[in-house]
C-alpha positions as CSV (number, residue, x, y, z in Angstrom):
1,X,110.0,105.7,-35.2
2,X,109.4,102.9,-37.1
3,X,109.6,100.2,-33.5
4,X,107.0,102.5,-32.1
5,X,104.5,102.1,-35.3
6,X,105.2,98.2,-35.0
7,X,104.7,98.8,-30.9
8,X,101.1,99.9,-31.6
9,X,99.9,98.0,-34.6
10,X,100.6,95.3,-32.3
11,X,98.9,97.1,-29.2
12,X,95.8,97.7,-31.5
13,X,96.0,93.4,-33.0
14,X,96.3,92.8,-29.3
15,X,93.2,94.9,-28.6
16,X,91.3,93.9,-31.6
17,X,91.6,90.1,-30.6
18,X,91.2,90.8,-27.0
19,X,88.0,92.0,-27.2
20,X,86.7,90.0,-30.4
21,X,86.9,87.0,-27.7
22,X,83.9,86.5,-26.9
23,X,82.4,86.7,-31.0
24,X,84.4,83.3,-31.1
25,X,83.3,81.5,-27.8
26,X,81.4,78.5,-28.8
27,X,77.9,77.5,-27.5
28,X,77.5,74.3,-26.0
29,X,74.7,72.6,-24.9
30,X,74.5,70.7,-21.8
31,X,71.8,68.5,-20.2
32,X,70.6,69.4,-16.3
33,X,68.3,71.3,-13.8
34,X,67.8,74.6,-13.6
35,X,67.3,75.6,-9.8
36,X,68.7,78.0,-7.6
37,X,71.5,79.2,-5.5
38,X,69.8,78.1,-1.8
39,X,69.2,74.2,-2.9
40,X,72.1,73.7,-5.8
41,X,71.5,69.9,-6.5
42,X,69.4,68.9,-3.8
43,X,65.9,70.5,-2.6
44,X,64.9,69.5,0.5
45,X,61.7,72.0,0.3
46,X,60.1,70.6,4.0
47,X,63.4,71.5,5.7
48,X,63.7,74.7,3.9
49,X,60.0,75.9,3.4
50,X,58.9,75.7,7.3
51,X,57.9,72.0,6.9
52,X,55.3,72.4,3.6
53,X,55.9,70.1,0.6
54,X,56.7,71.5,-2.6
55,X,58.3,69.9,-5.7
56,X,61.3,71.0,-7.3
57,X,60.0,73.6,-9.4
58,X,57.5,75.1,-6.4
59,X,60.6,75.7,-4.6
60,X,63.2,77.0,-7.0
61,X,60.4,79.4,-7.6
62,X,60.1,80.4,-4.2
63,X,63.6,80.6,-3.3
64,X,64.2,82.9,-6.5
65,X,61.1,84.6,-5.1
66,X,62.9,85.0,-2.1
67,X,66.3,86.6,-3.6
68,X,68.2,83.5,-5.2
69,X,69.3,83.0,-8.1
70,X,69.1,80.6,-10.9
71,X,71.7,78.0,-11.0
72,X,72.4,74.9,-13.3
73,X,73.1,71.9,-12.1
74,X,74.8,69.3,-14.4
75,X,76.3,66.2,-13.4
76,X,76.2,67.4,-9.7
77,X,78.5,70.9,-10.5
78,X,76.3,73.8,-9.7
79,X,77.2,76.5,-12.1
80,X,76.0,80.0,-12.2
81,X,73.7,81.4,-14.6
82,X,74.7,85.1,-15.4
83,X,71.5,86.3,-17.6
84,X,69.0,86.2,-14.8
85,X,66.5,87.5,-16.7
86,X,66.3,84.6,-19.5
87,X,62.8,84.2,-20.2
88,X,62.8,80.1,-20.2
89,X,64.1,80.1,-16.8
90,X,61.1,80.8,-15.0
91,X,59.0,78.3,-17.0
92,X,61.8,75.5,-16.9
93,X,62.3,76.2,-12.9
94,X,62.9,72.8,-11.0
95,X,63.1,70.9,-14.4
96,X,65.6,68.7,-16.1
97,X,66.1,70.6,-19.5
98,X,69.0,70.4,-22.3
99,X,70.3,74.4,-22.0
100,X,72.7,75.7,-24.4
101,X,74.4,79.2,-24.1
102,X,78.1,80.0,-23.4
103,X,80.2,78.5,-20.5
104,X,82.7,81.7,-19.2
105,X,85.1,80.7,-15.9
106,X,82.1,79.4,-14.0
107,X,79.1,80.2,-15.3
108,X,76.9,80.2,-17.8
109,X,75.3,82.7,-20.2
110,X,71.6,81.1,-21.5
111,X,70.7,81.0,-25.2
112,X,68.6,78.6,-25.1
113,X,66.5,75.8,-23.1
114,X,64.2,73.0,-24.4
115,X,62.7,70.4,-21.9
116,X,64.4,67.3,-21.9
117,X,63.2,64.3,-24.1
118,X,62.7,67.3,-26.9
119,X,65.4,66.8,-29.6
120,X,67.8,69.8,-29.9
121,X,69.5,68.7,-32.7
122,X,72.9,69.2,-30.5
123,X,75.5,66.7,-29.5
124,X,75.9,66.9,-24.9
125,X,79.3,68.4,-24.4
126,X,80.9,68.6,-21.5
């Protein structure tokens, strides 16, 4: 009796830290590009956007627009953005910002994005 009390306080520890995970992942805050999942790093908007010029942000817009998604690139790794609907990422679209949120696997949940050359008061991790 006693082993199977012991069995399931240890279950329910196991449980309890398990799922507490994610209260102790740290933010971090990177610098980069927010663009999207049909250019990554490079735009190459005459190719893509039947020969019309567009900057970097025109076209992350309209590649969004037409059913990508955000991405991040930093130091040339495109990593996935999993909160889609973050309300900077519109505005900072095509723009070299400093974005700080939670890196899980391969991707990145968004707390935060300033422009870059704005101090965030946060050292760059990697």
């Amino acid at each position: 009796m006693r082993t199977k009390r012991l069995a399931s306080l240890f279950i329910g520890a196991a449980t309890a830290v398990l799922f507490s995970a994610p209260v102790w992942a740290a933010q971090q805050t990177w610098t980069g590009k927010i663009s999207d999942s049909n250019c990554g790093a490079s735009h190459q908007a005459a190719i893509e956007h039947g020969g019309k010029k567009m900057t970097d942000a025109e076209c992350t817009k309209a590649c969004v627009k037409g059913g990508a998604k955000y991405v991040f690139v930093h130091e040339g790794k495109v990593i996935p953005i999993t909160n889609q609907d973050f309300s900077g990422l519109e505005e900072h679209a095509g723009h070299t910002v400093h974005l700080t949120g939670e890196m899980a696997g391969d991707s990145i949940t968004v707390s935060k994005i300033e422009p870059h050359g704005k101090k965030t008061g946060a050292k760059k991790t990697s």
